[in-house]
GUDREN-976576 format. One line per field, with one value per residue: x, y, z of N, C-alpha, C in turn. Coordinates in pm, whole numbers. Each point is the difference from the previous one (the first is absolute). Layout:
REM GUDREN-976576
nxx <- [X/...];
nyy <- [Y/...];
nzz <- [Z/...];
caxx <- [X/...];
cayy <- [Y/...];
cazz <- [Z/...];
cxx <- [X/...];
cyy <- [Y/...];
czz <- [Z/...];
This chain:
REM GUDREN-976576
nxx <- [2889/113/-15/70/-73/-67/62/7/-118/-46/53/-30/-119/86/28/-93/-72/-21/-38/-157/19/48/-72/-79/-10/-68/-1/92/-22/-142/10/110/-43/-30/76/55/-53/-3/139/32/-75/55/136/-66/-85/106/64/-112/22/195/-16/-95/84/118/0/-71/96/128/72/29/-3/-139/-63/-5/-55/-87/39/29/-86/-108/37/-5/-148/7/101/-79/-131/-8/51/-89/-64/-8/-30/-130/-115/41/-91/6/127/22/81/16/-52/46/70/-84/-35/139/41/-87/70/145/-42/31/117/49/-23/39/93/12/-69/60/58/-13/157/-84/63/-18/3/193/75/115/-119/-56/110/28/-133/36/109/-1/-131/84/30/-104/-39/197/29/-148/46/78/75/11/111/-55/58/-183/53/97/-92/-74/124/13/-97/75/80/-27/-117/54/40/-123/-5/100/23/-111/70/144/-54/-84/60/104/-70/-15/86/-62/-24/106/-34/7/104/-63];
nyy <- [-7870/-40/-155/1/111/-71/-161/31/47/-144/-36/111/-50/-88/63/89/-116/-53/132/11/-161/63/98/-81/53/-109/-102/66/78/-22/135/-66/-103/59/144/-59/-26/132/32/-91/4/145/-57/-141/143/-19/-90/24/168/23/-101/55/106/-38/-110/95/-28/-1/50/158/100/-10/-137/31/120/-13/-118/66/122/-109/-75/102/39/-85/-74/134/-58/-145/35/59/-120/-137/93/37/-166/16/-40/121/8/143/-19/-166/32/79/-109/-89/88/62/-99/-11/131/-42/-133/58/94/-86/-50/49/1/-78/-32/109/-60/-55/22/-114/60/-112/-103/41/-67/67/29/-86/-83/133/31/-127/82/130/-54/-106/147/50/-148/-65/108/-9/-159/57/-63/157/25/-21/-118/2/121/-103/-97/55/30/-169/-3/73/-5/-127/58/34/-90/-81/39/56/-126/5/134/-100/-127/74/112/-106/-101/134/-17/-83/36/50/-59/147/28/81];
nzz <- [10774/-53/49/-98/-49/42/-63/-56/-36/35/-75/-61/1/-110/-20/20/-20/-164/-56/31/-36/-187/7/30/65/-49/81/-14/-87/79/60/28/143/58/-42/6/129/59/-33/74/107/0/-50/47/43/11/21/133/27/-28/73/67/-41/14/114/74/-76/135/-136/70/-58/100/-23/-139/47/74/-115/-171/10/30/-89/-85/45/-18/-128/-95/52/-74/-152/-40/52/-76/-108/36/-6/-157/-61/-73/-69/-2/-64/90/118/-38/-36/98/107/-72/-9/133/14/-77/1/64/-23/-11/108/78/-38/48/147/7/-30/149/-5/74/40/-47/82/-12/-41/-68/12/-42/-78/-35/-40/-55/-9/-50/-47/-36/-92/-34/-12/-55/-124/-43/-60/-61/-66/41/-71/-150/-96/38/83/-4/-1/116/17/5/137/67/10/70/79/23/-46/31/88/9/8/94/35/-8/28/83/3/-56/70/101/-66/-47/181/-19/-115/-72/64/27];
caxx <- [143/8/124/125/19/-20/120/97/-65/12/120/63/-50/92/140/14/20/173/111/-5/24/151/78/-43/152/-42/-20/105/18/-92/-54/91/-58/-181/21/60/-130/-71/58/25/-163/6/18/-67/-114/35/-24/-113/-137/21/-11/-119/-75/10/-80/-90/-34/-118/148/-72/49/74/137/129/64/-6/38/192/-33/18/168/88/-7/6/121/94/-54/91/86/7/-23/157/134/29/90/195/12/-11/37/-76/26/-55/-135/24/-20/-88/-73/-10/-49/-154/-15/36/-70/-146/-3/-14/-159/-58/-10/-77/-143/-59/-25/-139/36/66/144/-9/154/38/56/72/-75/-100/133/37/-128/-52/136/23/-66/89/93/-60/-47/120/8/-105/44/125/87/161/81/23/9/-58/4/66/-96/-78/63/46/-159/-26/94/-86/-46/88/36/-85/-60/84/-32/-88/-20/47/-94/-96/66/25/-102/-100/84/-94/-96/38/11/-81/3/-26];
cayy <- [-22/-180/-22/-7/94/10/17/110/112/-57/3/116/10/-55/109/60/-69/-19/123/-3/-106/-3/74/7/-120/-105/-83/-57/-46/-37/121/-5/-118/58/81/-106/-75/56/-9/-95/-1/48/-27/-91/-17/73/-145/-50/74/-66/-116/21/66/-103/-112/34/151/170/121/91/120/39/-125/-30/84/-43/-154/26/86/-48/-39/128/46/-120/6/82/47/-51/1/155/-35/-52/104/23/-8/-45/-175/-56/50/107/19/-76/64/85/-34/-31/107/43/-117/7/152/-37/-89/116/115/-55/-21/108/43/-108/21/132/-59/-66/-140/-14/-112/-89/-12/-139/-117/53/115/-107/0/74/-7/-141/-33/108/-30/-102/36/53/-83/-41/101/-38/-112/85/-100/67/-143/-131/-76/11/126/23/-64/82/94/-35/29/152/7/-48/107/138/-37/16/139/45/-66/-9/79/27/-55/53/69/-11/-101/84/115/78/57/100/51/92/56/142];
cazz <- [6/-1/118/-57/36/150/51/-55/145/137/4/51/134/152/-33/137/167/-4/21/128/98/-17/38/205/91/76/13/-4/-112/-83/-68/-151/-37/-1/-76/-136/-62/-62/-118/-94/-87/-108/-84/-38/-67/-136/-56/-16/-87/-139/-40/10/-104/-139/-5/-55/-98/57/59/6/-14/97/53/-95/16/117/75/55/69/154/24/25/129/93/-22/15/121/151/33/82/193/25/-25/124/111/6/-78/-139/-69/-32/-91/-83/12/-119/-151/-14/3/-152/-113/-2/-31/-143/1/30/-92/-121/-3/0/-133/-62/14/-74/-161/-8/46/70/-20/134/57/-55/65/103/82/87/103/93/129/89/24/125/118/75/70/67/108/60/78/117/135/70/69/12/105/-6/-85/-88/-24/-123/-143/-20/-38/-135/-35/-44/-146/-165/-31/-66/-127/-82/-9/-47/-122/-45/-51/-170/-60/-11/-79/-103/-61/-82/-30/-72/50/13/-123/-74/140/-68];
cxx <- [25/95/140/-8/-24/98/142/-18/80/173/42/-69/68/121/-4/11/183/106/23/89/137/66/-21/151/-88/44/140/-21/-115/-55/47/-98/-135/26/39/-149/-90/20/-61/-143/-39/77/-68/-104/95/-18/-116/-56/17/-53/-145/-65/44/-101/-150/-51/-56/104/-52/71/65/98/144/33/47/82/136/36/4/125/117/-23/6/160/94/1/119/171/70/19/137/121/51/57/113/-8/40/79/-108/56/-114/-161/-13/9/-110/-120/-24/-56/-140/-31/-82/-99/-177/-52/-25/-182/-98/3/-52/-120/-58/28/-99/18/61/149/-21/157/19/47/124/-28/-42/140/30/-85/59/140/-37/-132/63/130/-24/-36/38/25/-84/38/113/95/162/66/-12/-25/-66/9/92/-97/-42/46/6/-138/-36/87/-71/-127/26/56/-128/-59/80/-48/-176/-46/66/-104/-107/11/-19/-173/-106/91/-146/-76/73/11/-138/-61/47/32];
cyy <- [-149/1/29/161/53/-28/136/95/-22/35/143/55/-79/73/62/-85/-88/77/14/-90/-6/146/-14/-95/-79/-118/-86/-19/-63/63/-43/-123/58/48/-161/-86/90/36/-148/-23/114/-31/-120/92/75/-111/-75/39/-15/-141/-19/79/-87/-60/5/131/133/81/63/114/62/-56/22/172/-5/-82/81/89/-23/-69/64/75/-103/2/149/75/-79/30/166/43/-41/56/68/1/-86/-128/20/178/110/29/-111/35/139/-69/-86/76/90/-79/15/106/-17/-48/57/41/-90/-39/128/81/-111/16/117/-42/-107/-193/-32/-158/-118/16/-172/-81/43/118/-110/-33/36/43/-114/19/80/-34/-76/15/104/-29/-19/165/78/-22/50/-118/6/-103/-133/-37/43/156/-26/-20/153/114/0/-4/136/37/-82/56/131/-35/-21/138/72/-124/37/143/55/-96/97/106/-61/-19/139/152/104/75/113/84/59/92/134/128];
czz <- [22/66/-5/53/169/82/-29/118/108/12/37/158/175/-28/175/131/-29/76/197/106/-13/112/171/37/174/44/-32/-176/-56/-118/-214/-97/-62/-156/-95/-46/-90/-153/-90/-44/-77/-84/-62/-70/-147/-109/-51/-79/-183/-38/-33/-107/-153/-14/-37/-71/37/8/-104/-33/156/83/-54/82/164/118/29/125/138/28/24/143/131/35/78/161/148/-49/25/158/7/10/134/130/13/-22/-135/-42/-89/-152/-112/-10/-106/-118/-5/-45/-109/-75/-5/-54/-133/-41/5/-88/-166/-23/-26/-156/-126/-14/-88/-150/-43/41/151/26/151/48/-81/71/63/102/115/108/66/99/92/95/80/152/67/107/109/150/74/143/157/131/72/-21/-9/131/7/-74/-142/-52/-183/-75/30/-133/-173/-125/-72/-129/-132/28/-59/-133/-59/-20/-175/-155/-67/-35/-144/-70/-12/-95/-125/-60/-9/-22/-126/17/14/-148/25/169/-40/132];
């Protein structure tokens, strides 16, 4: 297994101590700090591990199926918590969440035709947005100032979402021909 893919691993393997530090109530709020670092170095190895497999020519069937995969469970994992515990609108956590469904399901039927579909550029976006906003959310920063960017964070997440799945759609609408 090559690094690019090790990292990926790694990435869904910090999902549980994430989930853990976001949901403990410590320290006056460290607990949010802990849970954000931990995020953000999973989201870095999302980055890394793409940059790494370009560079040296190591992307992989399981990478190209994989990479999106851990993003989606990383992503859909803190903002499912969040929903929770009342940072982040449940409706918007639903159209995200479908989208991956979707998005799934398209691979998946792909794969059984024998192709697998990387992720694009408005997929990659919206990965890079929603971890960001993601982050903002984490930190908690209701009551103040930055709660608006935060907010304004999530909506242009949610818009890409919603954009990169009519892109996606459109760009492999073919995988659904000769579906029996």
């Amino acid at each position: 297994m090559n690094l690019p893919n090790k990292l990926t691993i790694l990435r869904v393997c910090m999902i549980p101590p994430f989930l853990f530090f976001l949901y403990c109530s410590f320290g006056n709020g460290a607990n949010n700090w802990i849970a954000f670092a931990i995020f953000l170095a999973a989201s870095f190895t999302d980055m890394l591990d793409g940059k790494i497999a370009r560079k040296y020519n190591l992307i992989t069937n399981f990478g190209k199926f994989m990479d999106p995969l851990a993003d989606k469970l990383l992503v859909d994992s803190a903002l499912i918590a969040l929903c929770e515990l009342g940072r982040i609108q449940g409706w918007i956590v639903i159209i995200i969440i479908a989208r991956e469904f979707i998005i799934s399901g398209f691979r998946l039927i792909a794969a059984e035709k024998g192709n697998v579909i990387a992720a694009g550029w408005w997929g990659k976006w919206k990965t890079a947005v929603q971890m960001f906003a993601v982050m903002l959310l984490i930190i908690d920063f209701k009551n103040t100032p930055m709660w608006v960017i935060t907010q304004i964070l999530v909506y242009v997440a949610l818009a890409l979402t919603v954009i990169s799945l009519i892109d996606y759609l459109l760009k492999n609408r073919g995988v659904l021909s000769d579906i029996k």
